[in-house]
C-alpha positions, 0 to 999 in steps of 0.5 A: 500500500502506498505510504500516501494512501493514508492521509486526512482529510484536507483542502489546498488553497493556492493563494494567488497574487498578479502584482508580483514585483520580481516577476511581474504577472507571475501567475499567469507567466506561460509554462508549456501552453498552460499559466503557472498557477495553472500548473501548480493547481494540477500538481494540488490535484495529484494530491490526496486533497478532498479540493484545490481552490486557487485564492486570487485578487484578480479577475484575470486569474479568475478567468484562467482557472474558469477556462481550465475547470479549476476552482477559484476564489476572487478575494479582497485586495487588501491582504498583506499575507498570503495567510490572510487570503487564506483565512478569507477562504476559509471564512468563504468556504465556511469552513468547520473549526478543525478542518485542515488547510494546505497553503501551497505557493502559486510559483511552486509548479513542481512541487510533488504532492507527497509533500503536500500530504505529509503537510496535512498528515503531520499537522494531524498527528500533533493535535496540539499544533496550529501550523505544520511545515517541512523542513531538509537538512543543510551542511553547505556552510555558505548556504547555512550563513545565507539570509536568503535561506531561512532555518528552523531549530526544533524541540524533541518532539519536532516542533519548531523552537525558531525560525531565522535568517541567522545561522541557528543553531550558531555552533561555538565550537568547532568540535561540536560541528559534526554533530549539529544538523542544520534545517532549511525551512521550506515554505508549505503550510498546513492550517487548522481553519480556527488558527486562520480566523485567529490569525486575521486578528494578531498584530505583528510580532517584533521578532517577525518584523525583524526577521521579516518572517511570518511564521514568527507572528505564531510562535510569538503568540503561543501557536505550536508549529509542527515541522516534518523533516524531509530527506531532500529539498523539493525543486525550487520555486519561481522567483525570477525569469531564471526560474521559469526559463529553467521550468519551462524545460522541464513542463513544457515539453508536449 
C-alpha cells in the first residue's frame, strides 16, 4: 500500500497574487501552453486533497482557472499575507473549526504532492499544533550563513523552537560541528481553519518584523508549529525569469 494512501482529510488553497514585483504577472507567466498557477493547481490535484481552490485578487486569474475547470476564489485586495487570503477562504468556504488547510505557493509548479500530504498528515498527528511545515537538512556552510535561506531549530518532539535568517543553531565550537544538523525551512503550510480566523486578528510580532518572517507572528503568540523533516529539498520555486526559463524545460515539453 502506498505510504500516501493514508492521509486526512484536507483542502489546498493556492493563494494567488498578479502584482508580483520580481516577476511581474507571475501567475499567469506561460509554462508549456498552460499559466503557472495553472500548473501548480494540477500538481494540488495529484494530491490526496478532498479540493484545490486557487485564492486570487484578480479577475484575470479568475478567468484562467474558469477556462481550465479549476476552482477559484476572487478575494479582497487588501491582504498583506498570503495567510490572510487564506483565512478569507476559509471564512468563504465556511469552513468547520478543525478542518485542515494546505497553503501551497502559486510559483511552486513542481512541487510533488507527497509533500503536500505529509503537510496535512503531520499537522494531524500533533493535535496540539496550529501550523505544520517541512523542513531538509543543510551542511553547505555558505548556504547555512545565507539570509536568503531561512532555518528552523526544533524541540524533541519536532516542533519548531525558531525560525531565522541567522545561522541557528550558531555552533561555538568547532568540535561540536559534526554533530549539529542544520534545517532549511521550506515554505508549505498546513492550517487548522480556527488558527486562520485567529490569525486575521494578531498584530505583528517584533521578532517577525525583524526577521521579516511570518511564521514568527505564531510562535510569538503561543501557536505550536509542527515541522516534518524531509530527506531532500523539493525543486525550487519561481522567483525570477531564471526560474521559469529553467521550468519551462522541464513542463513544457508536449
Amino acid at each position: 500500500m502506498h505510504a500516501d494512501s493514508k492521509a486526512p482529510d484536507f483542502l489546498v488553497v493556492i493563494p494567488a497574487r498578479l502584482g508580483s514585483t520580481r516577476l511581474p504577472r507571475k501567475p499567469l507567466a506561460d509554462i508549456g501552453g498552460k499559466p503557472m498557477v495553472i500548473r501548480v493547481a494540477e500538481r494540488a490535484k495529484q494530491s490526496l486533497a478532498q479540493g484545490v481552490v486557487v485564492a486570487t485578487d484578480s479577475p484575470e486569474i479568475q478567468a484562467a482557472c474558469d477556462e481550465h475547470r479549476i476552482e477559484c476564489l476572487l478575494t479582497s485586495e487588501n491582504h498583506h499575507t498570503g495567510t490572510e487570503r487564506i483565512a478569507e477562504v476559509a471564512q468563504l468556504l465556511k469552513l468547520p473549526n478543525n478542518a485542515l488547510v494546505v497553503n501551497v505557493q502559486g510559483d511552486e509548479p513542481l512541487i510533488p504532492p507527497e509533500l503536500i500530504n505529509q503537510v496535512a498528515r503531520t499537522l494531524a498527528e500533533h493535535e496540539q499544533c496550529a501550523i505544520s511545515t517541512v523542513a531538509v537538512p543543510i551542511a553547505d556552510i555558505a548556504e547555512i550563513n545565507n539570509p536568503n535561506v531561512v532555518k528552523v531549530v526544533l524541540n524533541r518532539s519536532g516542533e519548531a523552537l525558531y525560525f531565522s535568517r541567522a545561522p541557528i543553531p550558531f555552533v561555538r565550537d568547532a568540535q561540536s560541528s559534526a554533530k549539529t544538523i542544520h534545517l532549511r525551512h521550506l515554505g508549505i503550510y498546513g492550517y487548522r481553519a480556527n488558527f486562520l480566523q485567529a490569525y486575521t486578528r494578531l498584530e505583528p510580532a517584533p521578532p517577525e518584523q525583524a526577521e521579516a518572517l511570518e511564521q514568527l507572528r505564531a510562535l510569538w503568540n503561543g501557536y505550536s508549529i509542527a515541522v516534518h523533516t524531509a530527506l531532500e529539498a523539493s525543486p525550487a520555486g519561481v522567483d525570477i525569469q531564471e526560474d521559469l526559463e529553467r521550468v519551462r524545460k522541464l513542463l513544457g515539453r508536449p
